[in-house]
C-alpha positions as CSV (number, residue, x, y, z in Angstrom):
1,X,9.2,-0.7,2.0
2,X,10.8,1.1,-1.2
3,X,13.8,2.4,-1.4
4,X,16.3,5.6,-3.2
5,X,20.0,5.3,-3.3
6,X,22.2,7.7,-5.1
7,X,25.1,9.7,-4.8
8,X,25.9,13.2,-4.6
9,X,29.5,15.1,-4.4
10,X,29.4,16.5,-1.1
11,X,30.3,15.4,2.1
12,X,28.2,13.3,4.8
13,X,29.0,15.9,7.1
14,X,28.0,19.1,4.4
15,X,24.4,17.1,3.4
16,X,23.8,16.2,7.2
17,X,23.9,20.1,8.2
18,X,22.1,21.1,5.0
19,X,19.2,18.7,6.0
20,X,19.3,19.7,9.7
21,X,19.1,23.3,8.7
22,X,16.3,23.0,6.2
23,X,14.1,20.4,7.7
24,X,14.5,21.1,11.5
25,X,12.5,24.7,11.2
26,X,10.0,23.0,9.2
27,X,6.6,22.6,11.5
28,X,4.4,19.6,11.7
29,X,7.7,17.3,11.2
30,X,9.3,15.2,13.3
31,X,12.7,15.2,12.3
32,X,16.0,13.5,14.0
33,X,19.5,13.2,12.7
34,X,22.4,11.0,14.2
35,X,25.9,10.9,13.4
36,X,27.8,7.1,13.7
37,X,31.1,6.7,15.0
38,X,31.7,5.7,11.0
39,X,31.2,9.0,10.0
40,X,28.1,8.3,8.2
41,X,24.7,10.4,9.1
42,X,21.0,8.5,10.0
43,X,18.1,10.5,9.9
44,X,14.4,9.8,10.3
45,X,11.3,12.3,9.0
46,X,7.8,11.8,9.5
47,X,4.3,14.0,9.8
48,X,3.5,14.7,13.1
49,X,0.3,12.9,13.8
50,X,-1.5,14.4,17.1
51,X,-4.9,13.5,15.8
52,X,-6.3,9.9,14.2
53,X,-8.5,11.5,11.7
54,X,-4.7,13.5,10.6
55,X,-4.2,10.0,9.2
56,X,-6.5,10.2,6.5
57,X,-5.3,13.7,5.2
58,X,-1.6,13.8,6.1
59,X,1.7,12.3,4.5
60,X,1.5,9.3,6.9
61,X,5.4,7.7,5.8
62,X,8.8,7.0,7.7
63,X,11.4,8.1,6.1
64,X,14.8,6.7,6.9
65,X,17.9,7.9,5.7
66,X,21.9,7.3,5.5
67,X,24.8,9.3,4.3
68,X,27.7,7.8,4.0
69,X,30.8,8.1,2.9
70,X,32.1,6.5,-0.8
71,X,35.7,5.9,-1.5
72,X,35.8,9.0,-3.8
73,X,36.8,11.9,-1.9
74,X,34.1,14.4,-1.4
75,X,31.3,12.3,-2.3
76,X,27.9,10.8,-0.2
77,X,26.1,7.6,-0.9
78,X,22.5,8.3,0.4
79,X,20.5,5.2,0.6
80,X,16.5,6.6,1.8
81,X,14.0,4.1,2.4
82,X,10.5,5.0,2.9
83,X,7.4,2.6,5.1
84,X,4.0,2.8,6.3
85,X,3.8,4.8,9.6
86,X,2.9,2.2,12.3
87,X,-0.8,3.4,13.2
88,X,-1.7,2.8,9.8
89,X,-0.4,-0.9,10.0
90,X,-2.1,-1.1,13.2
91,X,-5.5,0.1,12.3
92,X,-6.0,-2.0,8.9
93,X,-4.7,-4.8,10.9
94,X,-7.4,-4.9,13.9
95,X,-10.1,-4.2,11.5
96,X,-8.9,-6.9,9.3
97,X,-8.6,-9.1,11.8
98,X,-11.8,-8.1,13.8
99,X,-14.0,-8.7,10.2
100,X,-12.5,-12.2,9.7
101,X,-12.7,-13.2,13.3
102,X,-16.8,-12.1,12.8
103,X,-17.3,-13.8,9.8
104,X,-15.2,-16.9,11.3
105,X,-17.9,-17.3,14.3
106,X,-20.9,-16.9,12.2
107,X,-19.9,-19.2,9.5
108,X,-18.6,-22.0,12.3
109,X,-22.2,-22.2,13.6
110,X,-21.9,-20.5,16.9
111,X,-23.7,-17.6,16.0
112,X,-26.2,-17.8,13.0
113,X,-27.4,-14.1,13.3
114,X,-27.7,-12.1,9.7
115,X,-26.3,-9.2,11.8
116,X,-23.3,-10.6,12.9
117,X,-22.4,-12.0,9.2
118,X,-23.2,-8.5,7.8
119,X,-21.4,-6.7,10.5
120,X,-18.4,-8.8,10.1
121,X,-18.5,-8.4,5.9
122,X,-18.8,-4.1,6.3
123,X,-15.8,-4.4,9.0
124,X,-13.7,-6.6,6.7
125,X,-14.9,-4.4,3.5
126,X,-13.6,-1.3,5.1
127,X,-10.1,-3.1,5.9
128,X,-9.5,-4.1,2.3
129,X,-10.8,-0.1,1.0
130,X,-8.5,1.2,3.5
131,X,-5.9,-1.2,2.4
132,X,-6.2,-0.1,-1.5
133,X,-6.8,3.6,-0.3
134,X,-3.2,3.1,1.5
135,X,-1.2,1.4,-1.4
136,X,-2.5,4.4,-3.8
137,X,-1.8,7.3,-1.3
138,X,1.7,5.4,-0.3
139,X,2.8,6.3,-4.2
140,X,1.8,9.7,-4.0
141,X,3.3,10.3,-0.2
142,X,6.7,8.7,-1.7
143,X,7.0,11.2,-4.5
144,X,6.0,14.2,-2.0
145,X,9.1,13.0,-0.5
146,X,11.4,12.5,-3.1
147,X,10.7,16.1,-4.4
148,X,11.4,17.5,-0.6
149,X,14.4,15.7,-0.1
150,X,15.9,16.4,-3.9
151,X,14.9,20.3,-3.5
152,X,16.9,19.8,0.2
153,X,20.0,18.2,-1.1
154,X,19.7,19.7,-4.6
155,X,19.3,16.4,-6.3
156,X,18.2,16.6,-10.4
């Protein structure tokens, strides 16, 4: 998880309906703001996923968000924190798993068979690419985000 903070001189309220506005038209997001009883404003984005093969081309990040009020008047502390959409988690996890549970039976003796040991290896081989292939593309999806939400708000 990585996170932004930083703080711009507007209200929670002003940068909550400025987001809303922009991002709520915008298709292929899911977006959702809530207001807290503190008067500070939580928001989530994320691609739309309908498809798993949209998980190899699309942004796949949660963003969460908070505006909140800072003891100047007129200002917003935004603290933004950006993670791995689940499914991705999910998928490099079972075939993680899956390899090493192959390679675990073959090499404890209850199943000698080439296949298996070279079936587990591919399996585990294509968890650790999709692993690296994440970490890279997580940079890039971070800064797609950063330049959205600073072209939004008006950060420089």
């Amino acid at each position: 998880m990585t996170k932004w903070n930083f703080k711009l001189k507007n209200s929670p309220k002003k940068l909550g309906e400025k987001i809303d506005s922009s991002l709520n038209t915008v298709n292929g997001l899911v977006f959702h703001l809530n207001r807290d009883k503190n008067e500070s404003i939580n928001f989530k984005i994320r691609k739309r996923i309908l498809y798993p093969w949209y998980l190899f081309f699309l942004n796949s990040l949660v963003v969460n968000g908070k505006l909140s009020k800072t003891k100047i008047e007129n200002e917003s502390n935004v603290e933004i924190s950006f993670k791995q959409h689940f499914l991705w988690i999910a998928v490099i996890l079972a075939d993680m798993i899956l390899g090493l549970s192959l390679l675990i039976v073959t090499v404890s003796g209850k199943d000698n068979n080439v296949y298996t040991y070279l079936i587990g290896t591919l399996i585990l081989a294509i968890g650790v690419i999709l692993w690296i292939r994440t970490q890279r593309k997580y940079e890039q999806n971070i800064q797609e985000y950063k330049t959205l939400i600073s072209q939004v708000l008006g950060v420089h």
